[in-house]
C-alpha positions in Angstrom: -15.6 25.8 27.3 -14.7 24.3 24.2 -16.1 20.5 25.3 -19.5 23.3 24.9 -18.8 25.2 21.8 -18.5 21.2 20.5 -21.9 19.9 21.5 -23.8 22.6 20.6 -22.6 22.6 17.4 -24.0 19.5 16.7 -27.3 19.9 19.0 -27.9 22.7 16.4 -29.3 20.4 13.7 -29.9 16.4 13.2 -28.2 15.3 10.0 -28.8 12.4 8.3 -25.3 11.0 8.9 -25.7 7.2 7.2 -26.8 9.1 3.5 -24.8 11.8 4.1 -21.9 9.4 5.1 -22.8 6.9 1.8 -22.9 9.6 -0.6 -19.7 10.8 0.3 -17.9 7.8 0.7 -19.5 6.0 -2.6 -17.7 9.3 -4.6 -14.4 9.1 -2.5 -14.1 5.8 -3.3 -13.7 5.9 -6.7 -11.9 8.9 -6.9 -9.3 6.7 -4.2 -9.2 3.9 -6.8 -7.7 6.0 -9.6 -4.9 7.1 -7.3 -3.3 3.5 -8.1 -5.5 2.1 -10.5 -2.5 2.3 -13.1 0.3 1.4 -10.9 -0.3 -2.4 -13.0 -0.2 -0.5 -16.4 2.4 0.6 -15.7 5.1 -1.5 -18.0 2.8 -1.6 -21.0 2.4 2.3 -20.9 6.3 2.4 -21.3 6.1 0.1 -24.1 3.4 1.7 -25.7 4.5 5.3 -25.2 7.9 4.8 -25.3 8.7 6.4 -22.3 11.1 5.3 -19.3 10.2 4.6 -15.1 10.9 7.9 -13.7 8.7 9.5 -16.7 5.8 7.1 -16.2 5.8 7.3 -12.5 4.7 10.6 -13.2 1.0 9.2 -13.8 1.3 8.5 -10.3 3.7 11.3 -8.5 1.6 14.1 -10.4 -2.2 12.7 -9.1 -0.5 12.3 -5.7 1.6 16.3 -6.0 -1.5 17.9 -8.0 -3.8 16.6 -5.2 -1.7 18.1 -2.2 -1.5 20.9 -3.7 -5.4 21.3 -4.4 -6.3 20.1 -1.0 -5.1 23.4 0.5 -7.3 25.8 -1.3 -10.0 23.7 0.3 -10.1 25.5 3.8 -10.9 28.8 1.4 -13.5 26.8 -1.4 -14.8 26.0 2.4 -15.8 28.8 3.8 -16.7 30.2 0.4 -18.8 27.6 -1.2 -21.6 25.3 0.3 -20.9 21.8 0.8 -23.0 20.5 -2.5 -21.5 22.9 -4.7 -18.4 21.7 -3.3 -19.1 18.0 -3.9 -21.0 18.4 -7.4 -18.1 20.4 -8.8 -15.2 18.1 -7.6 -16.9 15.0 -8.5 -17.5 16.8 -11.8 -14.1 17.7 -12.9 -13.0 14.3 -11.5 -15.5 12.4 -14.3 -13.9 15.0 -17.2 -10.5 14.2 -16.4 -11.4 10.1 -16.0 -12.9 10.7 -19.9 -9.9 12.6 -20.9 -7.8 9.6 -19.7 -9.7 7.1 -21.2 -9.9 8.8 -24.9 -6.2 10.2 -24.2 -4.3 9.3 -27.9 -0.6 10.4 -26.5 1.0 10.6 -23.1 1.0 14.1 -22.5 -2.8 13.8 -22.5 -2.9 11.2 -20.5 -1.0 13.0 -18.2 -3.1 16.2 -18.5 -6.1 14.4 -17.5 -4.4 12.6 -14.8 -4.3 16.3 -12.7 -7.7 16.8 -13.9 -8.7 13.9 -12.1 -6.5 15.1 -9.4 -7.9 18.2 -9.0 -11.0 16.5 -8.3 -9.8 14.5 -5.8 -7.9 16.8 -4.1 -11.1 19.1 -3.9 -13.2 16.1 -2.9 -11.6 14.3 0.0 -11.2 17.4 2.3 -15.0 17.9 1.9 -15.3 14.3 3.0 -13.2 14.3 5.6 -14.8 17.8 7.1 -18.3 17.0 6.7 -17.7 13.8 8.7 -16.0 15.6 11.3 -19.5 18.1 11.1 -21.9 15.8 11.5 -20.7 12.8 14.0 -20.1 14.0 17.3 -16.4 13.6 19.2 -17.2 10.1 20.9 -18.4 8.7 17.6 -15.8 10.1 14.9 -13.1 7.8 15.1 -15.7 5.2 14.4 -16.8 7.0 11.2 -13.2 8.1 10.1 -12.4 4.3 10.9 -15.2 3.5 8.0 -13.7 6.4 6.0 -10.3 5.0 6.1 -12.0 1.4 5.0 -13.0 2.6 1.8 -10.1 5.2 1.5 -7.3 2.5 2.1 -9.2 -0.6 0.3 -9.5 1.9 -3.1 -6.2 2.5 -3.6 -5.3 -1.9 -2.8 -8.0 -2.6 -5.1 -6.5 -0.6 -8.1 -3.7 -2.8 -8.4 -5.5 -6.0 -8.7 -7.7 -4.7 -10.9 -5.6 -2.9 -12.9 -3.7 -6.2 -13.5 -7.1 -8.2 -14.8 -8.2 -5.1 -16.8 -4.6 -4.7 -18.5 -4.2 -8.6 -19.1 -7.3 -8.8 -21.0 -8.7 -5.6 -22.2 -6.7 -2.4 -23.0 -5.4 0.2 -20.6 -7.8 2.5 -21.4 -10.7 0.2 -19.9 -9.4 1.3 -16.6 -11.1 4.7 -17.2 -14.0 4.1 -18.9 -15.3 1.3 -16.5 -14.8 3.9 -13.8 -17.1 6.7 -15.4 -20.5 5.3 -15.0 -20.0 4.6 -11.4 -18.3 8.1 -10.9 -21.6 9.6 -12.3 -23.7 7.3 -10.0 -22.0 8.6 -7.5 -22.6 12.1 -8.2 -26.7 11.9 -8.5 -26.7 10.1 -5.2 -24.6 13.2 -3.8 -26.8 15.3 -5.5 -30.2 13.7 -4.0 -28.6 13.5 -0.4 -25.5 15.4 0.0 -26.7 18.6 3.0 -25.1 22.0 3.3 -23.3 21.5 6.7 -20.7 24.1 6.7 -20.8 27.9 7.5 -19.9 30.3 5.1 -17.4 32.7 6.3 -16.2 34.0 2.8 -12.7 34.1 3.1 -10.6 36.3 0.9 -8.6 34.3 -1.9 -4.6 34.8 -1.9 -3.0 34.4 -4.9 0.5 34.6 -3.8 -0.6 31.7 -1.5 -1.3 29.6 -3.9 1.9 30.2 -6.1 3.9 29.8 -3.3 2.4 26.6 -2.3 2.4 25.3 -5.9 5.9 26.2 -6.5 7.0 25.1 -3.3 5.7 21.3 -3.1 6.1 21.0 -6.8 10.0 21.8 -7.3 10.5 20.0 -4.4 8.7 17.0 -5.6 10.1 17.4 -9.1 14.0 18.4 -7.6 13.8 15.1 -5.7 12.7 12.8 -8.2 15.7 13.6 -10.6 17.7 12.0 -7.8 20.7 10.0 -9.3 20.4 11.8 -12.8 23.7 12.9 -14.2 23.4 16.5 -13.5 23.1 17.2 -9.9 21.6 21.1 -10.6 18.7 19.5 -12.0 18.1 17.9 -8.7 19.7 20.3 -6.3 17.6 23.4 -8.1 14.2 22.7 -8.2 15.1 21.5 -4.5 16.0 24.5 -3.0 13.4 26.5 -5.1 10.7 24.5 -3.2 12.1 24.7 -0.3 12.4 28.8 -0.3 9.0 29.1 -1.8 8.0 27.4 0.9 9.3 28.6 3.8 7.8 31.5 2.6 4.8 30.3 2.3 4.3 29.1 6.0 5.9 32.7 6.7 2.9 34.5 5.1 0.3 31.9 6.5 1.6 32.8 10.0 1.4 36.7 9.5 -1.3 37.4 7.1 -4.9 38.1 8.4 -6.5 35.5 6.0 -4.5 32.9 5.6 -5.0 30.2 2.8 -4.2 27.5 5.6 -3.7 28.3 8.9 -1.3 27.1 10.7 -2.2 27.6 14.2 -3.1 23.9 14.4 0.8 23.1 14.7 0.6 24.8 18.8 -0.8 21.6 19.4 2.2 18.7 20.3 -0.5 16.4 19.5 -0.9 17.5 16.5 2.0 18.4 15.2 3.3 14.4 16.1 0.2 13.4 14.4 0.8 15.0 11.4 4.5 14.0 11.1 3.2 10.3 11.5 0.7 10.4 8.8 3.8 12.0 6.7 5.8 8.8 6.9 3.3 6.6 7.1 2.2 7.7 3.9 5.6 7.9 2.5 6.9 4.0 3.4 3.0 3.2 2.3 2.4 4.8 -1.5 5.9 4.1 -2.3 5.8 0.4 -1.5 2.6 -0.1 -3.8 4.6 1.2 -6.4 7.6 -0.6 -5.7 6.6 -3.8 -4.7 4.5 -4.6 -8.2 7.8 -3.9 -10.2 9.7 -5.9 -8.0 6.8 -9.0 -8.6 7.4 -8.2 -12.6 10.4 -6.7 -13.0 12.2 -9.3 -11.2 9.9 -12.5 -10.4 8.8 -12.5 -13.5 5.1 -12.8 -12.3 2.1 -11.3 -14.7 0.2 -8.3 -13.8 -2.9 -10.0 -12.9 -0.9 -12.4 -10.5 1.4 -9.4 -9.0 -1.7 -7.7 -8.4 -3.7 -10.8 -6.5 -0.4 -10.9 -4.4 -1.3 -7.6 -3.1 -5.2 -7.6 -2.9 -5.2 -9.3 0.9 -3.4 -6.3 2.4 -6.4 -4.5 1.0 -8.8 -6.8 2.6 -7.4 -6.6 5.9 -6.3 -3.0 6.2 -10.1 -2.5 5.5 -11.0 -4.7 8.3 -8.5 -2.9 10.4 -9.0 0.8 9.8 -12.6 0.5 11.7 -11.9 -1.4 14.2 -8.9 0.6 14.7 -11.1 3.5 15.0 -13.1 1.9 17.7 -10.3 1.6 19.9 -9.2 4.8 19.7 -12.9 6.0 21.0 -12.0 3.7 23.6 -8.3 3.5 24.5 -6.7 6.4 22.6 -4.2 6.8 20.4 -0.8 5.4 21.7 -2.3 1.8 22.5 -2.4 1.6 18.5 -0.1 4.2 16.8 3.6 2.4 19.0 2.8 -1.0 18.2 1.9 -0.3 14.3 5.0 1.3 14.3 7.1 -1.5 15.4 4.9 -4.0 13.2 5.3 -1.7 10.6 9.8 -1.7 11.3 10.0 -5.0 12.4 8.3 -6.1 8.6 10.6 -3.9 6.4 13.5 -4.9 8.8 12.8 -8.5 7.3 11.6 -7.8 3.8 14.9 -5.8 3.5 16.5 -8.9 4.4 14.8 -11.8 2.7 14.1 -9.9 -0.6 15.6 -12.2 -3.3 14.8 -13.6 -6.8 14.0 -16.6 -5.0 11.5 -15.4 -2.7 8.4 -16.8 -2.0 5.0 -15.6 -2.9 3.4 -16.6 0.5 6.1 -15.0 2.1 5.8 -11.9 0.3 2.1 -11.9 0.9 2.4 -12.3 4.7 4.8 -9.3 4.9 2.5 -7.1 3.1 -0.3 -8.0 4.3 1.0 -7.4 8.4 2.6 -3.7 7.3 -1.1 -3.1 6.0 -2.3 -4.2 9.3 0.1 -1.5 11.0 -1.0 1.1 8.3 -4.4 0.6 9.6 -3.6 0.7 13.1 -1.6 4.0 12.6 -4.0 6.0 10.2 -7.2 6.4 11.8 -6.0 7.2 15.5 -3.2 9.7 14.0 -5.9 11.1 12.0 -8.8 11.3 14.7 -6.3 12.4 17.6 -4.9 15.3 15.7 -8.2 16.8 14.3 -9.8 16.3 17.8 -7.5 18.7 19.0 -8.9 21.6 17.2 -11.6 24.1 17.8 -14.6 24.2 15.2 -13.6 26.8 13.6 -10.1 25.2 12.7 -11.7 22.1 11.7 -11.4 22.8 7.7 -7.6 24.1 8.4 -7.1 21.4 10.4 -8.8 18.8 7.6 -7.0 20.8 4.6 -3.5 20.3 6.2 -3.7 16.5 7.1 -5.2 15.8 3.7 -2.2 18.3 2.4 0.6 16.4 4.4 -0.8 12.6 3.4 -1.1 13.5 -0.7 2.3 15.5 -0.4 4.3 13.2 1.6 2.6 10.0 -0.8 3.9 11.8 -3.9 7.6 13.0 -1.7 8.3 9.6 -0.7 6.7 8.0 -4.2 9.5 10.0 -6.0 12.2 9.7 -3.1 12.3 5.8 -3.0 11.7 5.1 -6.7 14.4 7.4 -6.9 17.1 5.7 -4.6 15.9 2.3 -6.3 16.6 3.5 -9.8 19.5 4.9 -8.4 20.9 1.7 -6.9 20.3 -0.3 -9.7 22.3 1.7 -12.1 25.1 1.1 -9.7 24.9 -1.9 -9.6 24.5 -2.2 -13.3 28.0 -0.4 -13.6 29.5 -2.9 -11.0 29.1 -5.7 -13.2 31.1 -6.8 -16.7 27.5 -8.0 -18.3 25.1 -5.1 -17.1 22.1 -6.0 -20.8 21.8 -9.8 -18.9 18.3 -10.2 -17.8 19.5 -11.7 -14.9 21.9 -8.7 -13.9 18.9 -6.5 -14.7 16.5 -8.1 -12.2 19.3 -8.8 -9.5 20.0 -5.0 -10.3 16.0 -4.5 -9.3 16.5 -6.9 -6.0 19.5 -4.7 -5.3 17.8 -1.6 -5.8 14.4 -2.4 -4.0 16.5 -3.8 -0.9 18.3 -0.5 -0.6 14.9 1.5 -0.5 13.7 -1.2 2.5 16.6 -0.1 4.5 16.2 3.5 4.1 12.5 2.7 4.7 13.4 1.5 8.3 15.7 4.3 9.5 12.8 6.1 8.3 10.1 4.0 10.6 12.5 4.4 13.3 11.9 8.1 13.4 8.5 7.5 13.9 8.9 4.7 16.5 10.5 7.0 18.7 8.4 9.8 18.3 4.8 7.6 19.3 6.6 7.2 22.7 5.4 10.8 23.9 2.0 10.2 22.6 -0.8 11.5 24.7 -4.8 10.7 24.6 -6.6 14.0 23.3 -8.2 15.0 26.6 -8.9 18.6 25.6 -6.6 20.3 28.1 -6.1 23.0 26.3 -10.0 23.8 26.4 -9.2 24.4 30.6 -7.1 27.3 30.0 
């Protein structure tokens, strides 16, 4: 019955998926980029603002938290407004926030228009991400979520290398402003080809929803990235204020008539281990691209151009790998791909964790990263593609909203968790030793730190090894019963 329900969806209308599928992805794109596009800039915005690492970070942590907590509101803007509204307005408040940034003359705007952007993004990718899904049919999605992932995945790698040539010879605020044109490019070719695909269903809004939601991910967030400050209530607080809010929050989704996202896509096993895959994936993933370009400065000493060419292969070849990745899920399914990224992806922090020195080499360093992007791409599209092909049509934009949720959620969780642990470590190291203002004791303090976070980062992968064992292939069973 619901293999039916599926086709005729699509034999309902012919959509032009390849401008459909540009428009969409041309906007993503750049909205992607931003995500790290500072993570170079990093180090001079300190100096500039006079601010330390676990304030700055916060131009990271806050797109990544402000996104996850838009992206939920998007099964409601869904079934409420029509997909070009949808992408015309996120796109929109994306290019305000991208000119706030750009013109921003202290921190706190900076900030400010950091979560504008944010907003945007968070509003845009689950419109991406469900149109797709709309207008490809089953056999041919994990091919055009493989492309998806391409552009998603390459974005956010590209930001650092160009956020190390921008900031070496222009100012930080070029980052923005060479953004905006192409942002509003982007937005008139969405406008000329960008189709209503959707049904509107005009869900009623909840309020207490959204509090709860906000208040939940974001005191848990903020609670966990005060880990190793002095006072442990400024940790342990907004921890278990998060946590309340947001056990009541799945509470009311699972009771209430209308809920802001549903959560009946979690009766699915297949789901459910898809979604906790994408959680650490994304958690080892967006911390290490924070992580591993302070290590290159902070403690190699390298430039921010160079530390960011260091990383740009990984970029490359996760590109090349999320499509064809895709491919073979059509083909294979899932578990021929998600296991063995897995034990790549262990098996290469195992080492790192191990090797990670002042004297390490740069081609070393490149050949580690560049095979955990290879499992990242392995992982992502078939977790991705094998959870939302689980799903009815009608949970498709719950569905969508909670796997964008869990990826920007978990990105910012385990941005603030392992940045955390690392700042952490290295203060105790710094205590350990007589001269702790050396330079030397502060980038063997960094080492120290960073090698801590690797191990963590494996017990962590371990978790997910074991759980890829009782993959399935998405066969629709549940559509026989």
């Amino acid at each position: 019955m619901e293999q039916i329900l599926k086709k005729e969806i699509y034999e309902e209308r012919n959509f032009k998926v390849i401008p459909i599928s540009i428009a969409l992805i041309a906007a993503g794109f750049f909205c992607m980029l931003s995500e790290t596009v500072l993570n170079m800039a990093l180090k001079n915005l300190m100096s500039q603002f006079s601010i330390t690492a676990n304030t700055v970070q916060w131009l990271s942590t806050g797109y990544m938290l402000i996104m996850g907590i838009s992206i939920p509101i998007s099964a409601f803007l869904t079934g409420t407004f029509t997909t070009r509204q949808l992408f015309l307005s996120s796109v929109t408040i994306f290019v305000l926030g991208t000119i706030i940034c750009g013109f921003s003359p202290a921190f706190s705007i900076l900030l400010i228009g950091r979560l504008i952007q944010a907003v945007g993004t968070g509003l845009l990718i689950p419109t991406i991400v469900n149109t797709l899904i709309i207008i490809n049919p089953i056999e041919k999605r994990g091919k055009a979520l493989g492309i998806f992932n391409l552009v998603m995945f390459c974005a956010p790698a590209i930001g650092p290398t160009l956020s190390g040539l921008i900031v070496q010879s222009y100012s930080w605020r070029w980052l923005f402003l060479s953004i905006i044109p192409f942002s509003i490019i982007a937005l008139i070719i969405g406008y000329i080809y960008i189709e209503n695909v959707t049904k509107l269903t005009k869900p009623n809004i909840d309020i207490i929803s959204i509090l709860l939601s906000t208040v939940g991910f974001g005191g848990f967030i903020y609670g966990v990235n005060n880990i190793g400050e002095s006072s442990t209530v400024k940790m342990a607080a907004p921890v278990i204020i998060g946590c309340i809010a947001l056990a009541i929050f799945v509470f009311r989704q699972a009771t209430i008539k209308e809920p802001m996202l549903d959560m009946h896509p979690f009766k699915y096993p297949m789901f459910t281990i898809g979604m906790i895959h994408i959680i650490i994936m994304h958690m080892v993933n967006f911390s290490i691209m924070l992580i591993l370009p302070m290590y290159l400065e902070g403690a190699l000493g390298l430039s921010a151009f160079t530390a960011g060419l260091i990383m740009l292969p990984g970029g490359f070849i996760n590109g090349i790998i999320s499509p064809i990745s895709g491919h073979f899920y059509d083909k294979f399914g899932p578990k021929v791909l998600i296991l063995p990224g897995f034990i790549i992806s262990t098996v290469v922090f195992f080492i790192f964790s191990h090797v990670i020195s002042l004297n390490m080499t740069i081609p070393l360093i490149i050949t580690l990263h560049c095979l955990s992007l290879v499992a990242v791409g392995m992982i992502n599209t078939p977790s991705q593609t094998n959870s939302l092909n689980q799903l009815l049509p009608e949970h498709y934009p719950h569905g969508t909203a909670i796997s964008n949720t869990l990826q920007q959620i978990a990105g910012a969780f385990g941005t603030s968790l392992f940045v955390a642990i690392m700042s952490a470590s290295q203060k105790k190291y710094l205590m350990s030793v007589s001269n702790p203002n050396d330079s030397k004791q502060q980038a063997l303090s960094l080492v120290f730190g960073v090698h801590h976070t690797l191990s963590i980062e494996v017990m962590v992968l371990l978790v997910a090894v074991v759980l890829a064992l009782f993959l399935k292939r998405n066969n629709l069973s549940h559509s026989k019963k």
